[in-house]
Backbone atoms as SQL, in Angstrom:
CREATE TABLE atoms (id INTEGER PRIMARY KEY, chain TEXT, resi INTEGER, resn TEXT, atom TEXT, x REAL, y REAL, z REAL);
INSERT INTO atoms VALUES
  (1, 'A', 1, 'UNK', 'N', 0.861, -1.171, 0.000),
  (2, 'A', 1, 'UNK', 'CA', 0.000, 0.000, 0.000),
  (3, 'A', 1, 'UNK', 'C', 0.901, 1.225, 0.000),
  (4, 'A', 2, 'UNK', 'N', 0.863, 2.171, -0.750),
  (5, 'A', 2, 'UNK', 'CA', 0.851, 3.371, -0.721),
  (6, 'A', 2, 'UNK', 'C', 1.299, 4.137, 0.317),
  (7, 'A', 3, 'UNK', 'N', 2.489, 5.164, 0.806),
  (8, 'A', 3, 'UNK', 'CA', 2.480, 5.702, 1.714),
  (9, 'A', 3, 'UNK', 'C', 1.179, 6.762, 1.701),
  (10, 'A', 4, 'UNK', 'N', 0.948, 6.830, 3.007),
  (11, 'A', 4, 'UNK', 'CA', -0.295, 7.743, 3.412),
  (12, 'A', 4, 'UNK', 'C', 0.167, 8.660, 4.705),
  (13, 'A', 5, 'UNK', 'N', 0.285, 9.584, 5.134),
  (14, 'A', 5, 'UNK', 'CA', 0.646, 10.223, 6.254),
  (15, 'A', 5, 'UNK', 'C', -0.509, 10.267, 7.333),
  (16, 'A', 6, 'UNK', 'N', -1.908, 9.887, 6.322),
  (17, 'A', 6, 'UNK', 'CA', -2.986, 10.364, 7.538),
  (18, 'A', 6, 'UNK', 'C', -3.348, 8.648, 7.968),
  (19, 'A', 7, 'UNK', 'N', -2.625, 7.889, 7.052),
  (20, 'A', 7, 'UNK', 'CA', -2.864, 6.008, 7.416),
  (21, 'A', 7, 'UNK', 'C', -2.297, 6.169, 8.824),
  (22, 'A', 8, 'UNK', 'N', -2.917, 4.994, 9.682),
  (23, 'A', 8, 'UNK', 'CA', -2.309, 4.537, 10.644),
  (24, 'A', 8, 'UNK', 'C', -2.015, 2.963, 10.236),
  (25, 'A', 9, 'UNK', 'N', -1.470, 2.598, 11.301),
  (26, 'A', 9, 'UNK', 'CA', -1.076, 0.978, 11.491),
  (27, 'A', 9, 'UNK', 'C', -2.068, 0.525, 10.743),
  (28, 'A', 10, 'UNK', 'N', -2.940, 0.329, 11.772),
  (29, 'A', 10, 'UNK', 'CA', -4.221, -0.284, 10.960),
  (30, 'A', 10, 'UNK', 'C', -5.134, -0.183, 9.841),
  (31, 'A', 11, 'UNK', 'N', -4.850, 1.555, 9.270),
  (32, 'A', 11, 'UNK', 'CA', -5.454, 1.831, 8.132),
  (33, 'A', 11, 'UNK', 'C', -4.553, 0.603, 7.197),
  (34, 'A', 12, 'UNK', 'N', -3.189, 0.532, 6.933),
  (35, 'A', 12, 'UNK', 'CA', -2.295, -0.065, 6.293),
  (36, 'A', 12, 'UNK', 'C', -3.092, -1.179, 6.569),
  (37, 'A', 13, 'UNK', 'N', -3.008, -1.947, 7.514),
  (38, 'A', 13, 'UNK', 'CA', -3.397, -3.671, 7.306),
  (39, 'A', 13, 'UNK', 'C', -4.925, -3.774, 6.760),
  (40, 'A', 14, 'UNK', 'N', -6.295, -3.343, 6.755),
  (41, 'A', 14, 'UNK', 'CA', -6.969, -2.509, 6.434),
  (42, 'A', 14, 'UNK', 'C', -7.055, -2.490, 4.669),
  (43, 'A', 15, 'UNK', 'N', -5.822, -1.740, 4.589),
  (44, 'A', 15, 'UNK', 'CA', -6.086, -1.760, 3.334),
  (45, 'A', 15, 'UNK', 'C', -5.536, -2.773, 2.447),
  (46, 'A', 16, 'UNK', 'N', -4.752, -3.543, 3.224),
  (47, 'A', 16, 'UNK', 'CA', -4.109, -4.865, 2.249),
  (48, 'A', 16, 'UNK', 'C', -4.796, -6.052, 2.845),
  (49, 'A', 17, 'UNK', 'N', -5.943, -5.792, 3.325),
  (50, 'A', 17, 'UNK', 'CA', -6.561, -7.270, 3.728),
  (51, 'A', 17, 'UNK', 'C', -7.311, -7.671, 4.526),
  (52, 'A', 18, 'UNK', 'N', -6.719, -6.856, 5.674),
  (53, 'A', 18, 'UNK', 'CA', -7.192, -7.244, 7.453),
  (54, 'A', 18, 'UNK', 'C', -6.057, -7.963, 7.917),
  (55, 'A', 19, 'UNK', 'N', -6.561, -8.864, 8.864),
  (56, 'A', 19, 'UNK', 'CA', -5.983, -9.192, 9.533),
  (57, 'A', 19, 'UNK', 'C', -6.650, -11.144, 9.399),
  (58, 'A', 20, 'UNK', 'N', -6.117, -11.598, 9.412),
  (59, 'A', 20, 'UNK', 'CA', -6.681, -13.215, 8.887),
  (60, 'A', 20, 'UNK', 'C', -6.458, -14.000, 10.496),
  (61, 'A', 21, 'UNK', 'N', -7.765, -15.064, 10.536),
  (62, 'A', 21, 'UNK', 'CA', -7.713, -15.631, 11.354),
  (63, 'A', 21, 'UNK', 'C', -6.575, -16.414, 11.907),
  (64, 'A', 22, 'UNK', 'N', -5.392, -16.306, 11.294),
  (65, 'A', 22, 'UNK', 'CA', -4.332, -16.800, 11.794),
  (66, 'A', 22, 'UNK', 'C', -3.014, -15.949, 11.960),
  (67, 'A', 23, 'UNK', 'N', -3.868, -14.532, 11.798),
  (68, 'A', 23, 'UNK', 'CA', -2.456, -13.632, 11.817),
  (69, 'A', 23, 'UNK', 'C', -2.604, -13.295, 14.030),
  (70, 'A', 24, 'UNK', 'N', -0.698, -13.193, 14.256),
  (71, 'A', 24, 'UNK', 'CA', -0.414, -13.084, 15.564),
  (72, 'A', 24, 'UNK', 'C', -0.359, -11.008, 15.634),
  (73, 'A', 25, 'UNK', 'N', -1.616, -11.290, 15.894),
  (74, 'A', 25, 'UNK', 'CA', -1.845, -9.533, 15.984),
  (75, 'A', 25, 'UNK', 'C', -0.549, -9.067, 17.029),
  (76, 'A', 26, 'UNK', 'N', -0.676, -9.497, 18.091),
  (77, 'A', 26, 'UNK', 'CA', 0.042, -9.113, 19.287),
  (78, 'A', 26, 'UNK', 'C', 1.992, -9.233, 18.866),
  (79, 'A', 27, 'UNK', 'N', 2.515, -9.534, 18.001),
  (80, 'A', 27, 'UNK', 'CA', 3.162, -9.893, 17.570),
  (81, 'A', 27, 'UNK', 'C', 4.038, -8.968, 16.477),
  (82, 'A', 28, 'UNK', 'N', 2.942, -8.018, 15.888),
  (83, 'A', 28, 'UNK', 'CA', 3.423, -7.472, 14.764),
  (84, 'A', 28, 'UNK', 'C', 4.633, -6.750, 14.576),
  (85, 'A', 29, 'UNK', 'N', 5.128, -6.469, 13.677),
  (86, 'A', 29, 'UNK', 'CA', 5.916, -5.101, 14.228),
  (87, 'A', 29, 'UNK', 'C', 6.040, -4.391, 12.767),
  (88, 'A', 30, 'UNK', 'N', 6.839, -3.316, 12.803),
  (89, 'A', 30, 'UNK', 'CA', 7.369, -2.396, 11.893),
  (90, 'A', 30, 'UNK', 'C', 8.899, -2.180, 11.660),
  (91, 'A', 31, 'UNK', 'N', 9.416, -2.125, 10.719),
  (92, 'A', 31, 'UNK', 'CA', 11.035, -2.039, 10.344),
  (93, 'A', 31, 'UNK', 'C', 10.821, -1.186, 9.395),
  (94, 'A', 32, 'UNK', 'N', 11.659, 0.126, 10.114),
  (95, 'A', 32, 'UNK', 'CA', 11.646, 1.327, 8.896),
  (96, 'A', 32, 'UNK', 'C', 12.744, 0.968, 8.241),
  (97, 'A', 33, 'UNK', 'N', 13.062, 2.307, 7.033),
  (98, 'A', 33, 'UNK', 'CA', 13.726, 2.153, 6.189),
  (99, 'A', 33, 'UNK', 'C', 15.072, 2.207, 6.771),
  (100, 'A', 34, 'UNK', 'N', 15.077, 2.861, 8.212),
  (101, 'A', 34, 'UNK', 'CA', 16.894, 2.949, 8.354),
  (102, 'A', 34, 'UNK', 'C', 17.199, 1.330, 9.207),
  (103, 'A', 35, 'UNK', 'N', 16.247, 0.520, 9.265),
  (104, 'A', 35, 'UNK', 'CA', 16.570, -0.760, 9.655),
  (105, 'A', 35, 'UNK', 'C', 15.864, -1.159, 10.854),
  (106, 'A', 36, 'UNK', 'N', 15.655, 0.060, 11.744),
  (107, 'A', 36, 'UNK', 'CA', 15.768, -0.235, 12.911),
  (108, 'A', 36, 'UNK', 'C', 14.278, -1.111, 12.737),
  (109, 'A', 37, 'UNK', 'N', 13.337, -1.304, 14.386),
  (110, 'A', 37, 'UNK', 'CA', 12.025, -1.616, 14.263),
  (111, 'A', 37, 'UNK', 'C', 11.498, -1.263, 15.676),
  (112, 'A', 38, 'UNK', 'N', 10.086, -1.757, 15.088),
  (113, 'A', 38, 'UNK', 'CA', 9.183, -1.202, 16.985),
  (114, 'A', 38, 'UNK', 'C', 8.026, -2.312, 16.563),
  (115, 'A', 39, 'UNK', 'N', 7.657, -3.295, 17.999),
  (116, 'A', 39, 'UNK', 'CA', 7.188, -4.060, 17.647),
  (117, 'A', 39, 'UNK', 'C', 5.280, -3.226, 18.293),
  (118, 'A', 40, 'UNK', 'N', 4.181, -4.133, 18.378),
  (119, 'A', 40, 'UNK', 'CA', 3.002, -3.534, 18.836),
  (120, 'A', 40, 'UNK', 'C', 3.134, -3.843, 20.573),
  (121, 'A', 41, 'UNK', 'N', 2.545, -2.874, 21.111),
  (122, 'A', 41, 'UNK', 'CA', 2.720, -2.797, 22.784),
  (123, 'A', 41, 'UNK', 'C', 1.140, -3.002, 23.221),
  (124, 'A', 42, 'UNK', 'N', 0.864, -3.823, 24.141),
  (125, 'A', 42, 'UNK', 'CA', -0.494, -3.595, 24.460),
  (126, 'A', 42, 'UNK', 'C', -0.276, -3.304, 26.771),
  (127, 'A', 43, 'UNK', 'N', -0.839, -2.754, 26.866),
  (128, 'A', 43, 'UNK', 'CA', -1.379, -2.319, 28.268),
  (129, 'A', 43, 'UNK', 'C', -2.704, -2.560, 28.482),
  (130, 'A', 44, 'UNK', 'N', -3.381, -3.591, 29.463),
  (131, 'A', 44, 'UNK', 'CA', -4.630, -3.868, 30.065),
  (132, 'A', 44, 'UNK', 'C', -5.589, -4.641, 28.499),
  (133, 'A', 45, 'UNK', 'N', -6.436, -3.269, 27.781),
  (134, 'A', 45, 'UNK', 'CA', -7.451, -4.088, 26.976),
  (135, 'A', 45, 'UNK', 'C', -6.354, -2.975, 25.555),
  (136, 'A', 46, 'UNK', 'N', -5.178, -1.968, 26.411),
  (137, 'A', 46, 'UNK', 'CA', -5.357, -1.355, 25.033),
  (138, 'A', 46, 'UNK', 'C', -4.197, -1.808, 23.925),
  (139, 'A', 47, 'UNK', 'N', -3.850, -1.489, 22.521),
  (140, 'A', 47, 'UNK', 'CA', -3.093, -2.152, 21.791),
  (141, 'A', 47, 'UNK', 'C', -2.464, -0.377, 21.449),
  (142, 'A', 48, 'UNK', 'N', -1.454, -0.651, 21.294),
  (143, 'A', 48, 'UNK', 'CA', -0.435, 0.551, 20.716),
  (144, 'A', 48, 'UNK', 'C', 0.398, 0.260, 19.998),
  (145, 'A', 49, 'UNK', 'N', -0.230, 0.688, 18.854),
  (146, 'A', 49, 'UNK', 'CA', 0.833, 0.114, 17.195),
  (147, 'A', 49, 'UNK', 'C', 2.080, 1.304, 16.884),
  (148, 'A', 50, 'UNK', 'N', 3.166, 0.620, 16.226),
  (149, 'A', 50, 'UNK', 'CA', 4.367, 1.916, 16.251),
  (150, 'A', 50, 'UNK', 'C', 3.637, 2.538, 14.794),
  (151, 'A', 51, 'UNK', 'N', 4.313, 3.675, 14.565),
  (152, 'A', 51, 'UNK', 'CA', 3.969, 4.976, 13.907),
  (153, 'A', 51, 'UNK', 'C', 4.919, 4.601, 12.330),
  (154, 'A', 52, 'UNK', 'N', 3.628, 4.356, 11.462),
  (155, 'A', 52, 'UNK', 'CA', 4.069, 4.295, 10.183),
  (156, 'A', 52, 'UNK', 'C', 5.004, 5.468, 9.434),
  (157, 'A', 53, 'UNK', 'N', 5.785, 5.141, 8.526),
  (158, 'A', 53, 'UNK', 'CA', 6.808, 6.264, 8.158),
  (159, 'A', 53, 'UNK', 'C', 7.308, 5.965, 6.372),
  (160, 'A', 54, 'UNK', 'N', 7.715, 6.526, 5.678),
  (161, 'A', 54, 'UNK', 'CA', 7.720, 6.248, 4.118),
  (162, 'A', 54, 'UNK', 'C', 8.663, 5.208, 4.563),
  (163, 'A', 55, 'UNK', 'N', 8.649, 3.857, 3.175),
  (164, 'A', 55, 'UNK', 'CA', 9.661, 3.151, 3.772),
  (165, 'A', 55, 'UNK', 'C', 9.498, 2.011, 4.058),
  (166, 'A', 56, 'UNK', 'N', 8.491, 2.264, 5.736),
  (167, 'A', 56, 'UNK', 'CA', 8.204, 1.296, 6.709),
  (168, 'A', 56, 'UNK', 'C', 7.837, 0.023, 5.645),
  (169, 'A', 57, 'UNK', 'N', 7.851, -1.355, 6.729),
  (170, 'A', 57, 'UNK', 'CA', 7.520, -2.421, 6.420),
  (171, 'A', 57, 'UNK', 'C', 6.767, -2.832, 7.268),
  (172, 'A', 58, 'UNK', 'N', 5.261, -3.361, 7.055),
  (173, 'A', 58, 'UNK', 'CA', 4.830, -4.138, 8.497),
  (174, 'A', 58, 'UNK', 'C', 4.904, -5.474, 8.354),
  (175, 'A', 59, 'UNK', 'N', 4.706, -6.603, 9.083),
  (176, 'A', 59, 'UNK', 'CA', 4.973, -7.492, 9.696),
  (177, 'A', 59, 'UNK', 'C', 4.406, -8.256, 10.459),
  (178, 'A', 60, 'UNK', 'N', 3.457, -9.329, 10.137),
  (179, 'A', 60, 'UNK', 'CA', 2.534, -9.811, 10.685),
  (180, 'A', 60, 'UNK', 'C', 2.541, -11.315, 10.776),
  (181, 'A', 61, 'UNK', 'N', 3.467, -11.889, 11.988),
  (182, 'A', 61, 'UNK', 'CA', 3.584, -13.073, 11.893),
  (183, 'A', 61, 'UNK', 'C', 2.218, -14.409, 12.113),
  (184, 'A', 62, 'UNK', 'N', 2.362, -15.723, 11.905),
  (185, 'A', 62, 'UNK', 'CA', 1.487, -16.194, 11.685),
  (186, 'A', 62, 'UNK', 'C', 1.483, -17.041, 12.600),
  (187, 'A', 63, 'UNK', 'N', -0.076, -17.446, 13.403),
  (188, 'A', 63, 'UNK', 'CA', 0.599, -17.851, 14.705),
  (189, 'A', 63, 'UNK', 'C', 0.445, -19.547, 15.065),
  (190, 'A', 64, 'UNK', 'N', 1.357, -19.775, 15.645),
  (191, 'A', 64, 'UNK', 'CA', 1.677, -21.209, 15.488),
  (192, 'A', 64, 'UNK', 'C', 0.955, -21.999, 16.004),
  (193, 'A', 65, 'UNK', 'N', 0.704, -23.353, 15.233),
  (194, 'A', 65, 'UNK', 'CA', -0.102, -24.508, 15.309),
  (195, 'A', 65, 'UNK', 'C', -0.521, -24.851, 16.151),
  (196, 'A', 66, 'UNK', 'N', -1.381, -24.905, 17.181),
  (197, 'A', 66, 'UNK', 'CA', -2.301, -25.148, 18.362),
  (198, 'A', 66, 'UNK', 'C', -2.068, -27.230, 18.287),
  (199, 'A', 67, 'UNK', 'N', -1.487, -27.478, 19.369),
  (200, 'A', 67, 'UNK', 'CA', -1.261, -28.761, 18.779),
  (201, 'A', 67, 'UNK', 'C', -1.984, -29.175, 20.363),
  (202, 'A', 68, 'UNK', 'N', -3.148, -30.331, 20.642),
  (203, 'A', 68, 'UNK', 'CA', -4.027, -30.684, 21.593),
  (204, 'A', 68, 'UNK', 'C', -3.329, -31.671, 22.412),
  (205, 'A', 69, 'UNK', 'N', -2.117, -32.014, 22.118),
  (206, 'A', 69, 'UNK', 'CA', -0.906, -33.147, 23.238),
  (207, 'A', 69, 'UNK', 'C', -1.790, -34.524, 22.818),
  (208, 'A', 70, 'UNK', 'N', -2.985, -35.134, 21.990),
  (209, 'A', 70, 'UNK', 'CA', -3.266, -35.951, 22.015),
  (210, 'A', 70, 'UNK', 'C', -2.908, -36.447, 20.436),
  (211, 'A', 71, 'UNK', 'N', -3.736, -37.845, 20.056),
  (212, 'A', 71, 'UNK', 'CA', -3.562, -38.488, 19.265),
  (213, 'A', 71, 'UNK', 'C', -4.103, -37.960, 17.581),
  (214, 'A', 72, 'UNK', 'N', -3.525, -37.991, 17.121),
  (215, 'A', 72, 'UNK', 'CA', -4.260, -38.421, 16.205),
  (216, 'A', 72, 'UNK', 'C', -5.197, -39.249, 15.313),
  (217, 'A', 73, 'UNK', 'N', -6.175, -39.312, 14.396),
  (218, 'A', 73, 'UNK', 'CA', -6.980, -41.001, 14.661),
  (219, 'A', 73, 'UNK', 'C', -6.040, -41.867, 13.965),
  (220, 'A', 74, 'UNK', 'N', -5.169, -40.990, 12.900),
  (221, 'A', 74, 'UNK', 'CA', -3.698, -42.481, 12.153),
  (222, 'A', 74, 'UNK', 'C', -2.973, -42.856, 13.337),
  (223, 'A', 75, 'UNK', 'N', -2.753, -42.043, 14.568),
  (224, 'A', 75, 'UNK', 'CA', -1.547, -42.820, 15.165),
  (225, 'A', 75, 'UNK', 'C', -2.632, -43.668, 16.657),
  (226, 'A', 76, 'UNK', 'N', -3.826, -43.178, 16.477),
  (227, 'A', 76, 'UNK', 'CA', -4.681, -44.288, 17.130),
  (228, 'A', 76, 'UNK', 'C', -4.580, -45.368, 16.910),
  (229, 'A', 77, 'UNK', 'N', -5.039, -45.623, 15.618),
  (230, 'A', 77, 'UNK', 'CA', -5.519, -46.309, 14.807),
  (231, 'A', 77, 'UNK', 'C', -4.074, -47.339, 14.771),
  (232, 'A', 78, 'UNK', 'N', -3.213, -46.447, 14.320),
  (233, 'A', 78, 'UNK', 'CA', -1.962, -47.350, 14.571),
  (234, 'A', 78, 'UNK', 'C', -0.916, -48.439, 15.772),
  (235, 'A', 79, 'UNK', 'N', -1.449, -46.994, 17.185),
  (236, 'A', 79, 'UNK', 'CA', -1.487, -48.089, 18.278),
  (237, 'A', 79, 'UNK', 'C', -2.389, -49.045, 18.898),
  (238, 'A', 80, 'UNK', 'N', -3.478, -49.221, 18.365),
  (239, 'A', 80, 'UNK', 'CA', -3.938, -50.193, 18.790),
  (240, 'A', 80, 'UNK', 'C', -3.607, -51.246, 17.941),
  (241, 'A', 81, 'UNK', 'N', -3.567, -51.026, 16.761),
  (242, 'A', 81, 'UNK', 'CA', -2.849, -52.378, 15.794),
  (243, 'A', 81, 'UNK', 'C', -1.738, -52.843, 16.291),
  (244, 'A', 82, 'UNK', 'N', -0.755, -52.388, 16.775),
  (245, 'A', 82, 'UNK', 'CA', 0.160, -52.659, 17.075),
  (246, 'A', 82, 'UNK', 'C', 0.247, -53.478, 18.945),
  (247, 'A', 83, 'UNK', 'N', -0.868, -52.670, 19.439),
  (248, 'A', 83, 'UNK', 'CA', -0.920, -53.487, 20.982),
  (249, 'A', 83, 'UNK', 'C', -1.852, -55.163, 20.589),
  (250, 'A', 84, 'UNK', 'N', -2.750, -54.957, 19.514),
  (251, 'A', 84, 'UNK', 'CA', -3.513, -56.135, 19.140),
  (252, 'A', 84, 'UNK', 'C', -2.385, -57.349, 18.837),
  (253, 'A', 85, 'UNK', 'N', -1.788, -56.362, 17.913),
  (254, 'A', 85, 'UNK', 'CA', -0.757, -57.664, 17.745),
  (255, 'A', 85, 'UNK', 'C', 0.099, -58.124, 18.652),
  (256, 'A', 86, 'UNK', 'N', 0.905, -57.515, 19.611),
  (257, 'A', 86, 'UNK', 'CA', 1.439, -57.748, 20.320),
  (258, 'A', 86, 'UNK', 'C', 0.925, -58.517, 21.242),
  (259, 'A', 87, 'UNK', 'N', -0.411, -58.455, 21.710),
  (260, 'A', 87, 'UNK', 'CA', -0.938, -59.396, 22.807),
  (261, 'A', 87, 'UNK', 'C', -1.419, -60.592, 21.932),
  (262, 'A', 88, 'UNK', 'N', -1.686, -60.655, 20.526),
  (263, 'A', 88, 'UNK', 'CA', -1.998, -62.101, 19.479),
  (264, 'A', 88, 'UNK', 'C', -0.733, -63.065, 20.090),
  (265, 'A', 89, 'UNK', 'N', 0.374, -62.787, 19.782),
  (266, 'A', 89, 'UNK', 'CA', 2.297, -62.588, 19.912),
  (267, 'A', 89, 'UNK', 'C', 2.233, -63.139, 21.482),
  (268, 'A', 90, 'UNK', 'N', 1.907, -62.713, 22.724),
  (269, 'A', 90, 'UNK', 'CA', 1.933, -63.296, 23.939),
  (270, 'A', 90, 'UNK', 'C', 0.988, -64.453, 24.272),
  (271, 'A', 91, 'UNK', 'N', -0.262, -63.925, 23.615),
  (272, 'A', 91, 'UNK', 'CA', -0.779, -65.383, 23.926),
  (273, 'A', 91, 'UNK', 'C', -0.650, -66.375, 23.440),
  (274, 'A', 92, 'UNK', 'N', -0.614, -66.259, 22.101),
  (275, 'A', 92, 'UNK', 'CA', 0.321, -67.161, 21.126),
  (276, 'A', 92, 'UNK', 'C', 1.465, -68.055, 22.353),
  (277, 'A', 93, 'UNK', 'N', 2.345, -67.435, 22.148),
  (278, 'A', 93, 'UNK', 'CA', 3.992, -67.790, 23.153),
  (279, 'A', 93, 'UNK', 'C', 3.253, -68.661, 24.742),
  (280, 'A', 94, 'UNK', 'N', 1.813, -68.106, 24.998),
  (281, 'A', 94, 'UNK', 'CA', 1.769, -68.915, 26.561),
  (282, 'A', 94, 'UNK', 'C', 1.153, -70.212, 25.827),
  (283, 'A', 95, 'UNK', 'N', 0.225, -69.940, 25.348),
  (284, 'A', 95, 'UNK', 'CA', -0.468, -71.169, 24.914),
  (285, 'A', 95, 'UNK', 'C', -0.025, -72.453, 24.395),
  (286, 'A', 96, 'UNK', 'N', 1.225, -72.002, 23.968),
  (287, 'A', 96, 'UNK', 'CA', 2.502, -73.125, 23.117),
  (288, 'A', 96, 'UNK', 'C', 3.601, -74.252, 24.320);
């Protein structure tokens, strides 16, 4: 987008899109043209985005995979095949 002087942060994201259900709002930041950067600050409920400038770049990382510590149904699916067989395998061995 276009430099704009009267854009803010958010006019910019705004105008290239929004913000997508997987973007890490809290996260963002800005890297002007002389390199440096300023990332977004929030206090209590409020959010404080750094101050766009010709140049600037924003930066909106994407936020990582929510993973539930449990199974999946392939690797379910897979350990129980594998305990089935294994107890076929023991009783097999007593019964002999």
């Amino acid at each position: 987008v276009r430099y704009d002087r009267t854009f803010s942060f958010r006019d910019y994201i705004d105008n290239s899109g929004g913000f997508s259900p997987t973007s890490y709002k809290r996260k963002s930041y800005v890297v002007y043209a002389n390199g440096t950067s300023k990332s977004t600050k929030r206090f209590l409920f409020f959010r404080s985005y750094p101050e766009i400038t010709p140049g600037s770049k924003i930066y909106v990382p994407v936020k990582p995979e929510k993973t539930s510590g449990g199974m999946t149904l392939g690797e379910g699916i897979a350990l129980t095949s594998s305990l089935i067989t294994l107890t076929a395998l023991v009783v097999n061995l007593i019964r002999k």
